[in-house]
ZASE-422694 format. One record per residue: residue number from 1; residue in one letter; x negated, y, z negated of N, C-alpha, C, CB in turn. Coordinates in nm, 2 decimals. Glycine has a CB too. Layout:
N
nr  rest  n.xx  n.yy  n.zz  ca.xx  ca.yy  ca.zz  c.xx  c.yy  c.zz  cb.xx  cb.yy  cb.zz
NUM  A  X  Y  Z  X  Y  Z  X  Y  Z  X  Y  Z .
...
***
This chain:
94
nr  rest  n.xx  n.yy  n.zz  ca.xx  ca.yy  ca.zz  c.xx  c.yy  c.zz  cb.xx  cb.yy  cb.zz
1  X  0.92  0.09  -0.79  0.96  0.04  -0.66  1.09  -0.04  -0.67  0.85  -0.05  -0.61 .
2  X  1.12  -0.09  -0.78  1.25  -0.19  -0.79  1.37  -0.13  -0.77  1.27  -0.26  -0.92 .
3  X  1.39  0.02  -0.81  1.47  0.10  -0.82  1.46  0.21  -0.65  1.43  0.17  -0.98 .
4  X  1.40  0.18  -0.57  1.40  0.23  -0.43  1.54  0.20  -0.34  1.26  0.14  -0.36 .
5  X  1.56  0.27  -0.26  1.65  0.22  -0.19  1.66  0.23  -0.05  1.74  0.27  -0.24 .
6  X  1.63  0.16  0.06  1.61  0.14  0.19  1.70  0.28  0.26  1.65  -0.02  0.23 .
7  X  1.65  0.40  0.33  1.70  0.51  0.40  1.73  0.60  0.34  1.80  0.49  0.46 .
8  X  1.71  0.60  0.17  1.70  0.71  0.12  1.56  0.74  0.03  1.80  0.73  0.05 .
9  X  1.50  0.65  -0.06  1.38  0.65  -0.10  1.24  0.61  0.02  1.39  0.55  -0.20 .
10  X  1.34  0.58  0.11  1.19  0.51  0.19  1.26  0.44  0.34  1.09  0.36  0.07 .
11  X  1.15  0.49  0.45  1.20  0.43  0.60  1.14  0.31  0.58  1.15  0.50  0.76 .
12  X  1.01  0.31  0.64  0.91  0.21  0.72  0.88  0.10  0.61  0.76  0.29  0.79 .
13  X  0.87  -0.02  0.57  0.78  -0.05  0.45  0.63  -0.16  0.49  0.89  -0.15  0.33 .
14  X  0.73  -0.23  0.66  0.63  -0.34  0.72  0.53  -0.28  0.76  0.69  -0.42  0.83 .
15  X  0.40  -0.37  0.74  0.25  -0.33  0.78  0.24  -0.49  0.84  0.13  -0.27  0.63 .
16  X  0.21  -0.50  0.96  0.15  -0.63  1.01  0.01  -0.64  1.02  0.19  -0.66  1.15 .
17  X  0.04  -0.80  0.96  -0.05  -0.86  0.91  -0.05  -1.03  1.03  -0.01  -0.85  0.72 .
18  X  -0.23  -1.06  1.01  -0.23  -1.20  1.14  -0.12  -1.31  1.05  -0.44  -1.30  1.18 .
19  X  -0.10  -1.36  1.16  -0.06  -1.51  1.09  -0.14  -1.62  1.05  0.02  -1.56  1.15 .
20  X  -0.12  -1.72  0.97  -0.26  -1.80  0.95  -0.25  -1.88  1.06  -0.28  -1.90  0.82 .
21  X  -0.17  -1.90  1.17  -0.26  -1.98  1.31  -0.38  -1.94  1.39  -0.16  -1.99  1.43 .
22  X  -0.32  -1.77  1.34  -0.43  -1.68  1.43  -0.56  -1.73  1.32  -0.39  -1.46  1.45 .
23  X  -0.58  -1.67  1.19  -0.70  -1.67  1.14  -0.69  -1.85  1.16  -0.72  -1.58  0.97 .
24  X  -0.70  -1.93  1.16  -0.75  -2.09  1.17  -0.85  -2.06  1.31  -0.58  -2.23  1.20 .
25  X  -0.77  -2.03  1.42  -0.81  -2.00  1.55  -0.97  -1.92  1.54  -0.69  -1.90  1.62 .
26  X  -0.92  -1.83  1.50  -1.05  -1.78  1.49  -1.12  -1.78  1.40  -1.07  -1.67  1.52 .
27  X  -1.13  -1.89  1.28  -1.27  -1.94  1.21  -1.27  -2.06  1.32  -1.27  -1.99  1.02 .
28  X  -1.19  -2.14  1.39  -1.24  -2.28  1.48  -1.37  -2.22  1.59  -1.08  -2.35  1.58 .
29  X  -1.31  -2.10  1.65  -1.38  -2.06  1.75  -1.57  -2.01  1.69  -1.28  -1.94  1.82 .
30  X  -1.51  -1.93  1.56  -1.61  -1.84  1.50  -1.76  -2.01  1.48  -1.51  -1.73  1.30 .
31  X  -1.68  -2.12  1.42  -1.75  -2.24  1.36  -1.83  -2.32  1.51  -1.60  -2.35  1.28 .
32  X  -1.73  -2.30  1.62  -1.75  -2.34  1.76  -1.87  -2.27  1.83  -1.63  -2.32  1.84 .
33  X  -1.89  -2.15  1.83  -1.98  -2.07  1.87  -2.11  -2.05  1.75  -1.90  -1.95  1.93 .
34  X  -2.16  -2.08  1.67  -2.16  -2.05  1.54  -2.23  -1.92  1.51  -2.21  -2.15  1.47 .
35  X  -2.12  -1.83  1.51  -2.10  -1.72  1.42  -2.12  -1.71  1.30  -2.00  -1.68  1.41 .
36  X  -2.18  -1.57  1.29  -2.14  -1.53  1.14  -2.08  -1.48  1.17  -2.20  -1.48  1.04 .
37  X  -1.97  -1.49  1.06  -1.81  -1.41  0.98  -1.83  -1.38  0.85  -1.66  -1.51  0.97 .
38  X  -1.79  -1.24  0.83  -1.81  -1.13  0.71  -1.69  -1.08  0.68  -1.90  -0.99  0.75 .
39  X  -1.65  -1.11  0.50  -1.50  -1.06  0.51  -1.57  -0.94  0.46  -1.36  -1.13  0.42 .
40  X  -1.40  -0.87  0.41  -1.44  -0.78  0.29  -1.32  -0.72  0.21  -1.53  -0.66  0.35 .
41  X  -1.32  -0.67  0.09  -1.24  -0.63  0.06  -1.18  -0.47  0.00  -1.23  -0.71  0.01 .
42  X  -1.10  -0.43  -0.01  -1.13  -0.25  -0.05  -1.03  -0.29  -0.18  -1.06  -0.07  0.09 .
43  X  -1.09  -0.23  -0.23  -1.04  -0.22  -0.40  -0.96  -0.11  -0.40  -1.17  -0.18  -0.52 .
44  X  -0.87  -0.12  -0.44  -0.75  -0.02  -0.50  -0.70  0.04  -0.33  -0.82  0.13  -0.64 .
45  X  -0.70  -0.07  -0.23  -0.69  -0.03  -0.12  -0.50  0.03  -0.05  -0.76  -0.16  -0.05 .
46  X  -0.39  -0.01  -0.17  -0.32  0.07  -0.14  -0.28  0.14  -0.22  -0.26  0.03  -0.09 .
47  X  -0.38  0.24  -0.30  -0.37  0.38  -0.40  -0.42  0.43  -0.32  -0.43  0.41  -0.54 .
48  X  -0.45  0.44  -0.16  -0.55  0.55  -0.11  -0.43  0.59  0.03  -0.76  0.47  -0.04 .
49  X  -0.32  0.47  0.05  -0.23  0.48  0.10  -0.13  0.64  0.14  -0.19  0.40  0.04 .
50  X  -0.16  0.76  0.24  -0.12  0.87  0.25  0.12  0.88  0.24  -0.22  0.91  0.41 .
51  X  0.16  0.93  0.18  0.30  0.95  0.18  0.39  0.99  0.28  0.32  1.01  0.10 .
52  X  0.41  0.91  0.36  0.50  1.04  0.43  0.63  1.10  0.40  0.53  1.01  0.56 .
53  X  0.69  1.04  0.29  0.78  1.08  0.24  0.76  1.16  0.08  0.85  0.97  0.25 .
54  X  0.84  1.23  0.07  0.83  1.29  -0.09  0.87  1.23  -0.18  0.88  1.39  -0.13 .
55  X  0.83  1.14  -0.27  0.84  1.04  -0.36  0.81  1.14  -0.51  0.73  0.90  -0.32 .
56  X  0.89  1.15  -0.59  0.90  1.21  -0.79  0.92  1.11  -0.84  1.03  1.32  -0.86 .
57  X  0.79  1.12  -0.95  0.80  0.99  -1.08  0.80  1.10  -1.18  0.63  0.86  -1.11 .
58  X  0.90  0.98  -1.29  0.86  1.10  -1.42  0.72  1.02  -1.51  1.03  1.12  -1.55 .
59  X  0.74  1.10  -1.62  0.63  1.06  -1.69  0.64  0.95  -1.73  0.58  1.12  -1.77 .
60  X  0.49  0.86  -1.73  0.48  0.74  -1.75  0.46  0.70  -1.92  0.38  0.70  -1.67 .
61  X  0.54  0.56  -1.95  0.53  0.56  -2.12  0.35  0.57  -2.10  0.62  0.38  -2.23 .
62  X  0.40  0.62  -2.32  0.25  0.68  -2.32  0.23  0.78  -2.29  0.16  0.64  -2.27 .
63  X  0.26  0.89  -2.20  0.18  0.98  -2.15  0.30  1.05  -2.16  0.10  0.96  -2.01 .
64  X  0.30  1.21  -2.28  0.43  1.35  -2.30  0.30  1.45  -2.31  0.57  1.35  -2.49 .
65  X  0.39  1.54  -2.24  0.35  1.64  -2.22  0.42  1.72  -2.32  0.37  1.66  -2.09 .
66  X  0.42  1.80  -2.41  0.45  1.87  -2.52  0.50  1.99  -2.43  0.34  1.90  -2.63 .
67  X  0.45  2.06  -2.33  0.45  2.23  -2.30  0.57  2.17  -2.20  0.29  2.34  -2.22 .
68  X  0.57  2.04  -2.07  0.65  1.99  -2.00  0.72  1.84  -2.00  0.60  2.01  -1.90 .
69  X  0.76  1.84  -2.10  0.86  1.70  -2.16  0.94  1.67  -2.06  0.96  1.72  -2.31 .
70  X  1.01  1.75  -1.96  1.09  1.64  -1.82  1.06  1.68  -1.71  1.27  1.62  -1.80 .
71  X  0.88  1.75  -1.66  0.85  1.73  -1.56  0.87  1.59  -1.49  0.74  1.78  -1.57 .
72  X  0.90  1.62  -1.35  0.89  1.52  -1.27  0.75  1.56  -1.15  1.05  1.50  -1.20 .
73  X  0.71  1.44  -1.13  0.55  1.44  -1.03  0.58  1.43  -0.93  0.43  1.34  -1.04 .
74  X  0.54  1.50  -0.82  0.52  1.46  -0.72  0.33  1.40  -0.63  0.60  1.56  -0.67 .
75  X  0.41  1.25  -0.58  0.31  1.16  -0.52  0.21  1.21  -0.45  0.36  1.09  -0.44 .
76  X  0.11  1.24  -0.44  0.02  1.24  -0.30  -0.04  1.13  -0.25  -0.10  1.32  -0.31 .
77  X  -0.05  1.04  -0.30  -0.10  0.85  -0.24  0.02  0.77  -0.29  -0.27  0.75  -0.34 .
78  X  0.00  0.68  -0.25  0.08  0.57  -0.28  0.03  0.51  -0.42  0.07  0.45  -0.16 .
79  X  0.14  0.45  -0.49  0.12  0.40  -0.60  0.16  0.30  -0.59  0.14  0.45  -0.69 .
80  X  0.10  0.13  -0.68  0.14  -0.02  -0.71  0.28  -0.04  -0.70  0.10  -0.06  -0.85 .
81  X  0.37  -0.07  -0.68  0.49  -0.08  -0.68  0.61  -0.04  -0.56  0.50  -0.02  -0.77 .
82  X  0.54  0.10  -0.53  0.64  0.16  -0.39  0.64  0.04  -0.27  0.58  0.32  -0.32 .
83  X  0.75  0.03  -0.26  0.79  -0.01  -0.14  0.75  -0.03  -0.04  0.84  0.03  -0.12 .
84  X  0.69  0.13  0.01  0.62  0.19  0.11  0.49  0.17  0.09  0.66  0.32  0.12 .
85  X  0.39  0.11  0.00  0.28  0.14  -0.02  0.19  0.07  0.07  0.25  0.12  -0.14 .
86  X  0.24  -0.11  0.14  0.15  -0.15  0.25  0.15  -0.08  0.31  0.15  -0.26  0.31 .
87  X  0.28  -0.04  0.36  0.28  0.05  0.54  0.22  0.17  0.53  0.44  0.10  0.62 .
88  X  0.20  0.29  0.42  0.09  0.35  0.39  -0.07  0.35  0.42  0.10  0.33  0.32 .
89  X  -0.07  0.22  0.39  -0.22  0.19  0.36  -0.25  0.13  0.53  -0.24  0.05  0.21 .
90  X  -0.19  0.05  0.61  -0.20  0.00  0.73  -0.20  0.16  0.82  -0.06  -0.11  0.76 .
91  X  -0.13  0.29  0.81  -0.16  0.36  0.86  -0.25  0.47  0.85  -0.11  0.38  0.88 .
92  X  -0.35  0.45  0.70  -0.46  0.52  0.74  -0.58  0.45  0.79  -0.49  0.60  0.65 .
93  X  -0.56  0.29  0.85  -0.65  0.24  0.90  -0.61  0.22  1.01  -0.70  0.16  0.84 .
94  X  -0.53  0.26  1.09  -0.46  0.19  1.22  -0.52  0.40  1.30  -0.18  0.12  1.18 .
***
């Protein structure tokens, strides 16, 4: 991701997210009325992130391929690092 470059590796990157006045607000209200509130969390929730762009990694240390020593991969999810990987992940739940 460090090595990305804004209009050629990647458009979009922002995914909105609340601000903490909003979440205060609504645990005051949630505490006021008394609610239950349920978080939750998804594990490896932006590796499930879909690409809209075509993103090539090469091979990662550790890992040669003997038959293809300078294949390059191409992405189908998002991976740790890209750029693009919240705004990914915000649009397969939006």
């Amino acid at each position: 991701g460090y090595s990305q470059q804004e209009g050629v590796d990647h458009d979009e990157t922002f995914a909105p997210v609340a601000r903490i006045e909003s979440i205060r607000l609504f645990l005051a209200y949630a505490a006021h009325k008394d609610f239950i509130v349920f978080q939750m969390d998804v594990k490896t929730s932006f590796l499930n992130g879909i690409l809209k762009e075509d993103v090539y990694v090469g091979q990662p240390p550790g890992f040669f391929s003997k038959q293809y020593p300078d294949y390059m991969y191409a992405l189908d999810k998002a991976l740790y690092g890209l750029k693009q990987e919240p705004r990914a992940w915000y649009d397969v739940l939006s």
